[in-house]
C-alpha positions, 0 to 999 in steps of 0.5 A: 500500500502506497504511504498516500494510501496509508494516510487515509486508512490511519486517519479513518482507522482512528475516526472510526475508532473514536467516534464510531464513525461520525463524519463530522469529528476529527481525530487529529486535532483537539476541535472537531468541525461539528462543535459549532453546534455545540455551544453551552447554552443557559436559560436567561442568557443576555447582558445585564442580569450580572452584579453592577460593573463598580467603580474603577478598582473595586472588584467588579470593575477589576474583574471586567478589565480580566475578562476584557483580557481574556477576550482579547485572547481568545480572539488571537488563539482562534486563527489557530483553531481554524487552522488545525480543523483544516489542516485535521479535515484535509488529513482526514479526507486525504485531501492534505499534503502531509508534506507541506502540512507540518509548518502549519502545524508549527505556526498553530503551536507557536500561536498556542504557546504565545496565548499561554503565555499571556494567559499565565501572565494575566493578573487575577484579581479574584478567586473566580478569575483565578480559577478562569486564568487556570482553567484557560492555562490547562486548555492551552496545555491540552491543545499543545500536546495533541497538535504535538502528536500531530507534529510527529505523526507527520514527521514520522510519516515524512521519515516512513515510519508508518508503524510509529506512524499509525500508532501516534495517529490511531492512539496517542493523538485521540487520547490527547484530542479527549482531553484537550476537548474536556479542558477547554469546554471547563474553562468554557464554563467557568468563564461563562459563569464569570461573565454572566456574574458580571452582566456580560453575555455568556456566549463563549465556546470552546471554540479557540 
């Protein structure tokens, strides 16, 4: 079997492995393309029903400078998550070249590696912030390590080590993607929980 040939049998080997056949999820990268869908939703969702913003420095106050910072970072990181969804449904469909995919990959973890920098270095002027500035600093960790075993199943593919190969792909990549999934969408809702308590909307996914 060509090592073409043997990219789509790894990849749809672990998708159907892991999700038993959905056509919507990918295997290789943390996110899947169907967690659009996905979002948390809560009754009386909407801006205002939060305690009062507060004067500059109070708690509240400061809290919403946290979040403002927060924002800004999800913002940044989501570049990254669209591009390891494409990168994962090219693989998937075996449309990609692996080839010219690992600087891809490179560039989603090094933008992945600066938003966890930011994040760990965010002032948390709460207990509840705290634990939001955790929450996001796990899920930045959990993304890294399974778009590293995407890195080295490509550099395993590229050397023709289709053994290690298919191991990384079918094995270690889904282990990382389940928990990866799992910490982002617990950030999601502590910080959601955070800004509802603020009046803020309370729409964030674990889209980023």
């Amino acid at each position: 079997m060509c090592r073409s040939a043997l990219t789509v049998v790894a990849i749809v080997v672990a998708l159907l492995a892991a999700v038993g056949g959905a056509v919507g999820a990918v295997v290789l990268a943390e996110e899947d393309d169907s967690l659009s869908a996905e979002r948390t939703e809560r009754p009386g969702n909407r801006a205002g029903r939060g305690r009062p913003a507060g004067a500059p420095g109070t708690p509240a106050s400061d809290e919403r400078s946290f979040a403002g910072a927060v924002d800004s970072i999800l913002t940044d990181s989501r570049p990254a998550f669209r591009e390891i969804n494409e990168v994962a449904v090219e693989i998937r469909k075996g449309t990609g070249d692996l080839a010219g995919t690992g600087a891809r990959v490179d560039g989603v973890i090094a933008n992945r590696s600066a938003r966890l920098g930011e994040t760990t270095a965010l002032e948390a002027p709460t207990a509840e912030a705290r634990e939001v500035r955790e929450k996001l600093a796990l899920a930045f960790r959990r993304a890294l390590d399974n778009n590293r075993d995407l890195r080295q199943a490509i550099d395993s593919y590229e050397s023709g080590d289709s053994d290690s190969y298919l191991r990384e792909a079918q094995e270690e990549s889904v282990g990382t993607s389940d928990l990866a999934r799992s910490a982002k969408r617990d950030f999601a809702d502590a910080y959601n929980d955070l800004r509802e308590s603020l009046g803020l909307p309370a729409d964030v996914t674990a889209e980023f």
